[in-house]
N, C-alpha and C positions, 0 to 999 in steps of 0.2 A: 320815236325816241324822246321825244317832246314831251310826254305823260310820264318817262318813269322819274326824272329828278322831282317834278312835280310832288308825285306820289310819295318820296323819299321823305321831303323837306317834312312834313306834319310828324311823323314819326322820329326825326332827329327830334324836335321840338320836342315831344312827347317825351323819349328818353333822357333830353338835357334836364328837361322839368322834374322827370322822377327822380336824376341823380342830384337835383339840389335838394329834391325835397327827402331825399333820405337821409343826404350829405347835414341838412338842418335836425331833422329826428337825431340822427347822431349822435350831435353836436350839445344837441339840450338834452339827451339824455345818458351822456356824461359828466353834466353837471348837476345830475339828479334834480333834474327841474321837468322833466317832460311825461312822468309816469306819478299817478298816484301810489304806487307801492313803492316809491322811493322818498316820499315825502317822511319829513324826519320832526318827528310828534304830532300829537293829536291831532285831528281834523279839526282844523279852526270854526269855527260855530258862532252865531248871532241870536242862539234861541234861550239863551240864558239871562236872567236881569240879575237886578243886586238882591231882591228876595230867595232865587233860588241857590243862590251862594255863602245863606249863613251855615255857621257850622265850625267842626275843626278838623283843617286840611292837612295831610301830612305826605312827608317822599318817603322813597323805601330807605334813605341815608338821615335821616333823621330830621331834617327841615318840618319845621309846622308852623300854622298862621292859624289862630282864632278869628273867625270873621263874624260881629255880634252888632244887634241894633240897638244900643242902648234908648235911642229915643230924645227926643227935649233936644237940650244945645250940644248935646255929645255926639248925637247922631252915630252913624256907623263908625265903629272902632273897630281896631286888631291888635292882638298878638303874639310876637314872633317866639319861637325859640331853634337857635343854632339857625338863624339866618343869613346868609351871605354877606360877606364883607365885601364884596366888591363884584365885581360880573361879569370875573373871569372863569370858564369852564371848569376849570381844576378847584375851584372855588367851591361852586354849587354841585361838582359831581363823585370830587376827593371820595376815594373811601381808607381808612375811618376818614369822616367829616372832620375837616377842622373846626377850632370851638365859633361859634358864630354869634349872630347879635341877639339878645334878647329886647326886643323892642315894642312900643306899642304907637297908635296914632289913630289916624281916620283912614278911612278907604269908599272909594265909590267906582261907580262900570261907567265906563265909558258911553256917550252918547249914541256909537251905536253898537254894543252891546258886545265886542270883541278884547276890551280889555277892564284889568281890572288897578287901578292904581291906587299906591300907598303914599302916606304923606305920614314918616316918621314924625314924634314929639321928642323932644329932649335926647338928641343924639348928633352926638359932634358932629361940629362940622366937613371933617375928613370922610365919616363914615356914611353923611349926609348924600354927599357928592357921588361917593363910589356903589352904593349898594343895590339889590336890587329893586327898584321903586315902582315896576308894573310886571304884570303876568298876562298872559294871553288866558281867550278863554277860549277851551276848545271841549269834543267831547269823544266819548269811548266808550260805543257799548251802550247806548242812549244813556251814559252818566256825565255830567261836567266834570270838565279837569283843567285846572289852574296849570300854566306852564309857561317856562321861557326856553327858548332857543341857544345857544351861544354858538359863536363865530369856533369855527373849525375848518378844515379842509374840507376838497368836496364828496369826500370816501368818510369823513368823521362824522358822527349823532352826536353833538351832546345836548340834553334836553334834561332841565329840570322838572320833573313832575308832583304836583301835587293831587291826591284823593283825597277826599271827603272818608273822613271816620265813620261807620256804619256799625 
């Protein structure tokens, strides 16, 4: 009688283990964090620099950035048109778009190589603050695509995306 609690006990353990570890699978994949097909935009990427990102990028809502090397003391510029005033979801994903910023400045990638950041010229200071000033860089389809994310629930997508004009 001495062997069967013995024999029992590994197998409680074994079941306890599997019910946490479902109980966690769950749990993270409720919050759409625990499955690649729940990931909400592009595949984030590092294989991209600032050379393969000139061009001009556009969403299907009307958002576009010029991204260009002038060279010399100007170095990499951009320009916007109907750019987001601020970087809230309904902002960057409105349809019709509301009117947005036409703006130009500098731009360069990130050290390592996942984002891409703007540095507006001559634009107030309110719209300074509020807009949106970096993109991620991800890709689709082995193409780059510029994009941000915005704060939603954990059932909501809202993701700006930019293509490259072709």
């Amino acid at each position: 009688m001495s062997t069967t609690p013995a024999t029992h006990k590994p197998l409680r353990l074994r079941t306890t283990a599997a019910a946490t570890t479902a109980g966690l699978l769950l749990t993270l994949t409720a919050t759409g964090c625990a499955t690649r097909e729940e990931r909400c935009g592009p595949e984030p990427t590092t294989r991209y620099g600032a050379a393969d990102l000139y061009g001009e990028w556009s969403s299907r809502r009307g958002v576009s950035i010029d991204l260009k090397n002038l060279g010399g003391r100007l170095g990499r510029t951009f320009l916007t048109h109907d750019w987001p005033k601020d970087t809230t979801a309904e902002q960057a994903t409105a349809e019709p778009p509301p009117s947005g910023i036409i703006g130009d400045g500098n731009w360069h990638v990130s050290q390592n190589r996942t984002t891409l950041n703007l540095t507006f010229d001559r634009i107030d200071a309110e719209l300074a603050r509020s807009t949106v000033h970096s993109l991620r860089i991800g890709e689709e389809n082995g193409h780059p695509v510029l994009y941000r994310q915005f704060e939603g629930g954990p059932e909501v997508c809202h993701v700006l995306e930019l293509r490259r004009e072709r």
